[in-house]
C-alpha positions as CSV (number, residue, x, y, z in Angstrom):
1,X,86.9,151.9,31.0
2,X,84.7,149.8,33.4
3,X,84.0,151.5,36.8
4,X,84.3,148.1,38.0
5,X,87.6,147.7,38.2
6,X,88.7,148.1,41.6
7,X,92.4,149.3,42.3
8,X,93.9,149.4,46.0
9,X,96.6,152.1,46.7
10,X,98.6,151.7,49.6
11,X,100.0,154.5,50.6
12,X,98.5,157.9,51.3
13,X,101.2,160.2,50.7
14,X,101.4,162.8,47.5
15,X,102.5,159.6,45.5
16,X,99.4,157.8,46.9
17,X,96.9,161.1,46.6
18,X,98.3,161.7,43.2
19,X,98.1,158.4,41.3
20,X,94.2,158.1,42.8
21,X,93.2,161.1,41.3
22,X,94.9,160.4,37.7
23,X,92.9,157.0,38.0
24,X,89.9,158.4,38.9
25,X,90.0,160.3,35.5
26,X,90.2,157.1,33.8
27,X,87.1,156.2,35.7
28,X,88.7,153.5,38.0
29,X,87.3,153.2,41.7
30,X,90.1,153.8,44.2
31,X,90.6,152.8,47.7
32,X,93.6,154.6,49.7
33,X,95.2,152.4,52.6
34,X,97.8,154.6,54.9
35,X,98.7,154.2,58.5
36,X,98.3,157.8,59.6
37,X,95.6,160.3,57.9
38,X,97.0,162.7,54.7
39,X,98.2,165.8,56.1
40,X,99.9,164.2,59.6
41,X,104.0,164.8,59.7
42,X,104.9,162.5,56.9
43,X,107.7,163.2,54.6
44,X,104.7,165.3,52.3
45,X,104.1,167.3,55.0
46,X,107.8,168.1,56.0
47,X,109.8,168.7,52.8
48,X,111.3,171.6,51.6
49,X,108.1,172.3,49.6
50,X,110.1,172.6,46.2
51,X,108.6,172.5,43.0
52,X,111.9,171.6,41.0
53,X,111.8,170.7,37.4
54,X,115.5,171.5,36.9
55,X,116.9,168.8,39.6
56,X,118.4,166.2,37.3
57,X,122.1,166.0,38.8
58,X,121.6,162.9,41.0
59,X,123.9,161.8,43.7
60,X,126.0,159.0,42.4
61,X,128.2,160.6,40.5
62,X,132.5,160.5,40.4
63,X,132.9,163.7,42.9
64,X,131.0,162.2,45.4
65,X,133.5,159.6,46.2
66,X,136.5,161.9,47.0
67,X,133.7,164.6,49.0
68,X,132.4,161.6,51.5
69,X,135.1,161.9,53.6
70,X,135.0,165.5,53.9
71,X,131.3,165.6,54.9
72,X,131.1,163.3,57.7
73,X,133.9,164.9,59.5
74,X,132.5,168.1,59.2
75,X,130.5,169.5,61.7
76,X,128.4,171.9,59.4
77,X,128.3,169.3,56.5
78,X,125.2,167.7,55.2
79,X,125.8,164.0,55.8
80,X,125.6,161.8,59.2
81,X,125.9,158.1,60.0
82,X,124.0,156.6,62.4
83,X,126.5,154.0,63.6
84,X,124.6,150.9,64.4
85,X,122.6,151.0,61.1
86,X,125.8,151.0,59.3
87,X,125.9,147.5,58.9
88,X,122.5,147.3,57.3
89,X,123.7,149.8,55.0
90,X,127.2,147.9,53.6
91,X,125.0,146.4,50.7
92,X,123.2,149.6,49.6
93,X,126.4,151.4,50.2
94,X,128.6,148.9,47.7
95,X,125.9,149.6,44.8
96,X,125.9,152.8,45.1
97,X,129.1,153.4,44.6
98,X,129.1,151.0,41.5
99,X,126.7,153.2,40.1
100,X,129.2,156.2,41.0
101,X,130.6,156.4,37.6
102,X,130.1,159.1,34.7
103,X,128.4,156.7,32.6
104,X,126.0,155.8,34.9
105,X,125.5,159.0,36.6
106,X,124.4,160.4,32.6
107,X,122.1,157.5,32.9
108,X,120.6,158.8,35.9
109,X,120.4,162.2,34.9
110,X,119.1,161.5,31.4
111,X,115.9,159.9,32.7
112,X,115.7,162.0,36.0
113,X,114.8,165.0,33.6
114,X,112.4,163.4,31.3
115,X,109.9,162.9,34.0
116,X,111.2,166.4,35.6
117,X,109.8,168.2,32.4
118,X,106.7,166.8,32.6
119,X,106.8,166.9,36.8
120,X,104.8,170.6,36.5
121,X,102.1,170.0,33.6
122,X,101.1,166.9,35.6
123,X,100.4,169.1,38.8
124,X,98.7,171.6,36.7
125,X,96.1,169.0,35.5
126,X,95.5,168.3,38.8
127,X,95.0,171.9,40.1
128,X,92.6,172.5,37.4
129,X,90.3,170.8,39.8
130,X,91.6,172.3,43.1
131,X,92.3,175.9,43.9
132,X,95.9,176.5,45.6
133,X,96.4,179.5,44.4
134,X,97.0,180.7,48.0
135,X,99.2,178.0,48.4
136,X,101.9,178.4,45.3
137,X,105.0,180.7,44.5
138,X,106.3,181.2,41.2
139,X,109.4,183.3,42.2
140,X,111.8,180.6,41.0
141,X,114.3,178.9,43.1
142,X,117.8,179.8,43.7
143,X,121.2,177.8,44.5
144,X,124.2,179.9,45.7
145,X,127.7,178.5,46.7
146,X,131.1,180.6,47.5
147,X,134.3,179.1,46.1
148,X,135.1,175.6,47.3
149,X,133.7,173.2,45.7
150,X,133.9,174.6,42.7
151,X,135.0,171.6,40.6
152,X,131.3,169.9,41.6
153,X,129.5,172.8,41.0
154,X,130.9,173.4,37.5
155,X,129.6,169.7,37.1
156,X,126.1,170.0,37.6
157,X,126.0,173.1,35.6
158,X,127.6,171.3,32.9
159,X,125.2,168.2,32.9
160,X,122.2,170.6,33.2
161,X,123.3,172.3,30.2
162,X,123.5,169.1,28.5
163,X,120.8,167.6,28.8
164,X,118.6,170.6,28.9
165,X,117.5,171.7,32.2
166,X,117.0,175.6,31.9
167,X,119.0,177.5,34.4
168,X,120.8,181.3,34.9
169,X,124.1,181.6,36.7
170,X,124.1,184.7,39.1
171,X,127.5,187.0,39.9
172,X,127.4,188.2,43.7
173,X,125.4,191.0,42.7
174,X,122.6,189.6,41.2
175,X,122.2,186.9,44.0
176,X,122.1,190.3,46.4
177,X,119.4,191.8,44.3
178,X,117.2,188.6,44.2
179,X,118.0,187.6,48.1
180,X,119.5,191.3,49.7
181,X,119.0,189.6,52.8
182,X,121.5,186.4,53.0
183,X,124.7,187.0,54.2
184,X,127.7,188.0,51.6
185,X,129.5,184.7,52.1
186,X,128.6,183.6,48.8
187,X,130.7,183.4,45.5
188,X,128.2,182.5,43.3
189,X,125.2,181.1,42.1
190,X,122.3,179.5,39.6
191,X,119.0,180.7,39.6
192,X,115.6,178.0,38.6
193,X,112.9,180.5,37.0
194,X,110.0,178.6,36.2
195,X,110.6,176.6,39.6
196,X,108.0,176.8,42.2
197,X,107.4,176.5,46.3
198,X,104.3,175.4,48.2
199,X,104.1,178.0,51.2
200,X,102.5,174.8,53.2
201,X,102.7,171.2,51.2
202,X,100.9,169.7,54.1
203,X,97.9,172.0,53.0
204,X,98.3,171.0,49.3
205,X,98.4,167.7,50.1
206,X,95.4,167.8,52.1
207,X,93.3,169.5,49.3
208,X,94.5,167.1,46.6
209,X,93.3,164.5,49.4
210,X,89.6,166.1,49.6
211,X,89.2,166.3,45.9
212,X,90.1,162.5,45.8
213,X,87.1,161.7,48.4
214,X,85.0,164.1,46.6
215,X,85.4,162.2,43.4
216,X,84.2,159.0,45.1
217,X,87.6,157.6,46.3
218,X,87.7,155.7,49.7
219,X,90.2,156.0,52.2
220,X,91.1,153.4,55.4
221,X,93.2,154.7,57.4
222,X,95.1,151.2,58.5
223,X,98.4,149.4,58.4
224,X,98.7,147.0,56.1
225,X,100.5,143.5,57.2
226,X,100.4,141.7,54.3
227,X,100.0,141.0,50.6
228,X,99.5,137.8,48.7
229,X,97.3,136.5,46.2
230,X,93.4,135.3,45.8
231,X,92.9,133.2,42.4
232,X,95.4,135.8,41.5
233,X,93.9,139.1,42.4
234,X,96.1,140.6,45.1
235,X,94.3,140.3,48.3
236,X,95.7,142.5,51.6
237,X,95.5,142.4,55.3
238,X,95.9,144.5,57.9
239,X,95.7,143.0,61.5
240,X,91.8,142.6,61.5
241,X,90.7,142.9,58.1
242,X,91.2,141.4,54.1
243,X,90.5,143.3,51.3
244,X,91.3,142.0,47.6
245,X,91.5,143.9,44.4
246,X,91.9,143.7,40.8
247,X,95.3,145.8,40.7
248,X,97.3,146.8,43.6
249,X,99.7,150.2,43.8
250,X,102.6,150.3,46.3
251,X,103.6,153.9,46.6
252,X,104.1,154.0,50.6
253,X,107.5,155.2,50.0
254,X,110.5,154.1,52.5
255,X,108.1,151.3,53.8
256,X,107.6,149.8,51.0
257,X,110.1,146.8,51.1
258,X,108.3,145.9,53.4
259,X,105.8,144.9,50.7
260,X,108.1,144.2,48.1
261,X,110.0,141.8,50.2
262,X,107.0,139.4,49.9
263,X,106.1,139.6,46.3
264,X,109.6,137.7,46.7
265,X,111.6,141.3,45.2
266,X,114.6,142.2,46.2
267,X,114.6,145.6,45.5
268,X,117.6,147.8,47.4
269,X,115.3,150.7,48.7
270,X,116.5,152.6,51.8
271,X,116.2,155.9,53.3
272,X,118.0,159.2,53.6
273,X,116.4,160.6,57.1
274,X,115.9,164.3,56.2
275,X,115.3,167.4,59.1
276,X,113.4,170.6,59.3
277,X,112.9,173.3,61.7
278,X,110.5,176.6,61.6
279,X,111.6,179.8,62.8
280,X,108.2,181.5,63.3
281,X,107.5,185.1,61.8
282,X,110.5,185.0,59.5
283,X,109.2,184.1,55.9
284,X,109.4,187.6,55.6
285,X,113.6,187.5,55.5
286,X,114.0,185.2,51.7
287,X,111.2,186.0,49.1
288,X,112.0,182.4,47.6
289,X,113.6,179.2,48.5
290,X,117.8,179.8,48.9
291,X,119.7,176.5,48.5
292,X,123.4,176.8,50.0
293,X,125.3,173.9,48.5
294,X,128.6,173.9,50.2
295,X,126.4,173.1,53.4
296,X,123.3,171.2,51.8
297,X,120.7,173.0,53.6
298,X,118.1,174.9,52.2
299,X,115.2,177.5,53.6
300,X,112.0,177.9,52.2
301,X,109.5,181.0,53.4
302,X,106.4,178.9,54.4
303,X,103.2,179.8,56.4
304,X,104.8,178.3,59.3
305,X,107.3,180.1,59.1
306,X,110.9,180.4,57.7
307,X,111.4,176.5,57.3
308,X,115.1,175.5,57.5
309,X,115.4,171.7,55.6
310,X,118.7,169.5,54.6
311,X,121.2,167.0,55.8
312,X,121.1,163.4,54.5
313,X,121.0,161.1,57.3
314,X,121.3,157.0,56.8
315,X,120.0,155.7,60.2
316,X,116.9,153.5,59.2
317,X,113.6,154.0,60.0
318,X,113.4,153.0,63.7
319,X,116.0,155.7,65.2
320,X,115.3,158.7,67.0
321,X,115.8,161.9,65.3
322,X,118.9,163.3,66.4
323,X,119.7,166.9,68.4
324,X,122.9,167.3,66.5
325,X,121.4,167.2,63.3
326,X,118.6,169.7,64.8
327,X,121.4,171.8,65.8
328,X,123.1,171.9,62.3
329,X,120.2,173.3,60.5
330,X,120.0,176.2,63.3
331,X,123.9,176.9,63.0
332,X,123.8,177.2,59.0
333,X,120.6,179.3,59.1
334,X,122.0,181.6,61.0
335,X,125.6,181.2,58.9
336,X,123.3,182.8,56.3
337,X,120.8,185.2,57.7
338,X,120.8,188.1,60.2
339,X,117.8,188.5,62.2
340,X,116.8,185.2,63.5
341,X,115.5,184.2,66.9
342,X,116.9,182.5,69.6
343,X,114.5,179.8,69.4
344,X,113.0,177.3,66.7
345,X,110.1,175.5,66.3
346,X,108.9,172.3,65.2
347,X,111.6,170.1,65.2
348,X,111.0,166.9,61.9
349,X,112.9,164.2,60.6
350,X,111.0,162.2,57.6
351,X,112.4,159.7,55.6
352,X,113.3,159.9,51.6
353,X,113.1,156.3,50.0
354,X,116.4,156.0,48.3
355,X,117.4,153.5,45.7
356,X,121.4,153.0,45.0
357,X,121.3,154.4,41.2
358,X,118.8,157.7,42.5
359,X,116.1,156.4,40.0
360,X,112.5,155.6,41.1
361,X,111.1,152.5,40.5
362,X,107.9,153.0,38.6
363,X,106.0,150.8,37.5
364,X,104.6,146.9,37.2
365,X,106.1,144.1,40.1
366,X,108.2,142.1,38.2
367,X,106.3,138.6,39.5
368,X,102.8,139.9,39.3
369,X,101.6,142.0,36.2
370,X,98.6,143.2,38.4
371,X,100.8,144.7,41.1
372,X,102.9,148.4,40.7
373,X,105.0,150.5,42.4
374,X,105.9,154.1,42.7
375,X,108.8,154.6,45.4
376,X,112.5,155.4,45.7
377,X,111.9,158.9,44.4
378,X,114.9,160.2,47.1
379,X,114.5,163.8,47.4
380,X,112.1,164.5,44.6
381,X,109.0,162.7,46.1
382,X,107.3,165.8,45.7
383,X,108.0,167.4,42.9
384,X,107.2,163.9,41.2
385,X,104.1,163.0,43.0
386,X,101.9,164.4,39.8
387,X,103.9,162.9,37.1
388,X,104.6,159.4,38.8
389,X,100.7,159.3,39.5
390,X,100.2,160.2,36.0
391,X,102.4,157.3,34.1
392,X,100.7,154.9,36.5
393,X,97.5,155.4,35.9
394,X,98.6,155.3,31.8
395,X,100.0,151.9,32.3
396,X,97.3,150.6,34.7
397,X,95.0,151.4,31.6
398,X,96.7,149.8,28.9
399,X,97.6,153.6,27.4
400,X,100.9,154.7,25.3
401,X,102.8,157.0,27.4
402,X,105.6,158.0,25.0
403,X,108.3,157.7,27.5
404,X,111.0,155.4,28.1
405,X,109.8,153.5,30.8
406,X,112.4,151.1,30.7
407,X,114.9,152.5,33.4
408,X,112.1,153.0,36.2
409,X,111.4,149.5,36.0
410,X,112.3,147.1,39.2
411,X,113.9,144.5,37.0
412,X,117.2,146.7,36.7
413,X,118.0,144.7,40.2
414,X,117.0,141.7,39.1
């Protein structure tokens, strides 16, 4: 492969970091374009810092239409309009429910899981080269529920079964052996072994970021304006400066419409505003991340701090984050564990890019077969960042990747 061949990734994020590294192994020279520098409160900074292999069961699926109701007019629930973007949202809303539908929710789930089971080998390539041993937890995730519900929950077990996805139900008992700490309010539960948590993804993200720059990559930290094309190499701009390329990667996740828009795309990608909140020196209470489904929060022990994430929030990218949401996560953190302060820390709200059928889109533009995206990867952005780097950098370089990469592909809204 000739070094010469100059690739421009906008987007500095784990999708970003990720895909530059897997295409500096194929001996490419990478330049990184990103508003704000890796490691500053970006949605790979704020996550819940899961690792999660087994999370198939997308969103769109027949349940969800009779539980919508329910959740909105719940004060403890996991999902909030924001009013005035709710117009916006009518067209993303309409194919999203299409997509609703068993048929098309085994879609989803089918292809979800082929690139979650190859989501942790792809990391592991990449932290052959960087040590974050300090940084990773292998004591497996676990999802616990009490007894409403049940119908949905007996769903996703079902599907995971099905398709594969490698899970243990807990009794009450076991869930109080693995977590003695949570509050009995549960009924029951499911347990992901080989699952992992970063006890700080900003930090992971950050190293991933130095090794890039290490290998030779470039980063500018600037926003970029606009795209269009120079004798047909894809040439962008930010306000004061033009750079052009041989290939171009969009992977700046719920801004990257933005992009798409002009390469004259209409791709339905929106965002699901997500929250988290530390509560400092209280890691110590959960020795791995505990999921409560009924409420849609979860808490993951971090550096930081006991990190309480959750709610799905459709508001767009330009409103403020919202105090009620804030207070949510406190209330249903301490619904489920003794022993917390009074007062939190850190108060986040990041943005998941969201497509209407909860696939991502990866792969080439469907005008410009120079041009590729990685986005839409909802509330797996980071346990996908690897393996989404990974298939890019395959197709970039002409090589077989054994998958179907059919489904990824933008055309599906053509």
């Amino acid at each position: 492969m000739e070094k010469k061949i100059k690739i421009g990734i906008i987007g500095a994020g784990i999708q970003g970091v990720c895909t530059g590294l897997f295409l500096q192994k194929k001996g490419f020279s990478v330049t990184l374009f990103d508003r704000e520098d890796p490691g500053s409160a970006a949605a790979s900074y704020g996550n819940a810092g899961h690792f999660s292999p087994y999370a198939s069961v997308p969103v769109n699926r027949p349940d969800i239409l009779i539980d919508v109701p329910a959740m909105l007019l719940s004060s403890t629930g996991p999902l909030a309009l924001r009013w005035n973007y709710v117009p916006k949202m009518i067209p993303w809303f309409l194919k999203f429910f299409k997509n609703c539908t068993k048929k098309n929710m085994m879609h989803t789930a089918k292809y979800m899981h082929q690139i979650l089971d190859l989501a942790l080998p792809a990391y592991d390539e990449l932290f052959e080269d960087v040590d974050i041993s300090d940084l990773v937890e292998n004591k497996g995730i676990m999802y616990i529920w009490n007894d409403q519900n049940l119908k949905s929950r007996e769903l996703e077990i079902n599907i995971r079964n099905e398709i594969g996805a490698e899970q243990q139900l807990l009794n009450k008992h076991e869930i109080h052996d693995l977590e003695p700490n949570i509050k009995k309010i549960y009924h029951a539960g499911v347990f992901y072994k080989k699952a992992r948590h970063a006890k700080n993804p900003g930090k992971i993200w950050v190293r991933l970021f130095e090794n890039f720059i290490k290998n030779g990559g470039k980063f500018l930290r600037l926003d970029i304006k606009d795209l269009n094309f120079d004798d047909s190499k894809p040439v962008i701009r930010s306000e004061t400066q033009r750079f052009i390329f041989d290939k171009l990667v969009i992977a700046c996740g719920a801004f990257s419409k933005k992009l798409t828009d002009k390469l004259h795309e209409n791709i339905p990608l929106d965002t699901e505003r997500g929250y988290h909140i530390h509560f400092k020196d209280c890691e110590h209470l959960i020795s791995r991340p505990v999921v409560f489904q009924n409420r849609g929060f979860g808490m993951t022990p971090m550096e930081q701090g006991l990190r309480v994430v959750g709610t799905v929030e459709f508001g767009g990218l330009k409103n403020k984050l919202s105090k009620g949401r804030i207070k949510n996560l406190v209330n249903n953190a301490k619904f489920l564990l003794d022993g917390l302060p009074e007062h939190h820390e850190d108060e986040w709200l990041g943005f998941r890019p969201t497509l209407p059928d909860y696939l991502p889109v990866i792969g080439s533009s469907k005008n410009y077969d120079n041009v590729y995206y990685s986005f839409g990867h909802h509330h797996l952005g980071w346990t996908l960042g690897a393996i989404s780097g990974k298939i890019i950098s395959k197709m970039i370089s002409e090589e077989r990747t054994n998958l179907d990469l059919q489904p990824y592909s933008s055309l599906r809204f053509a």
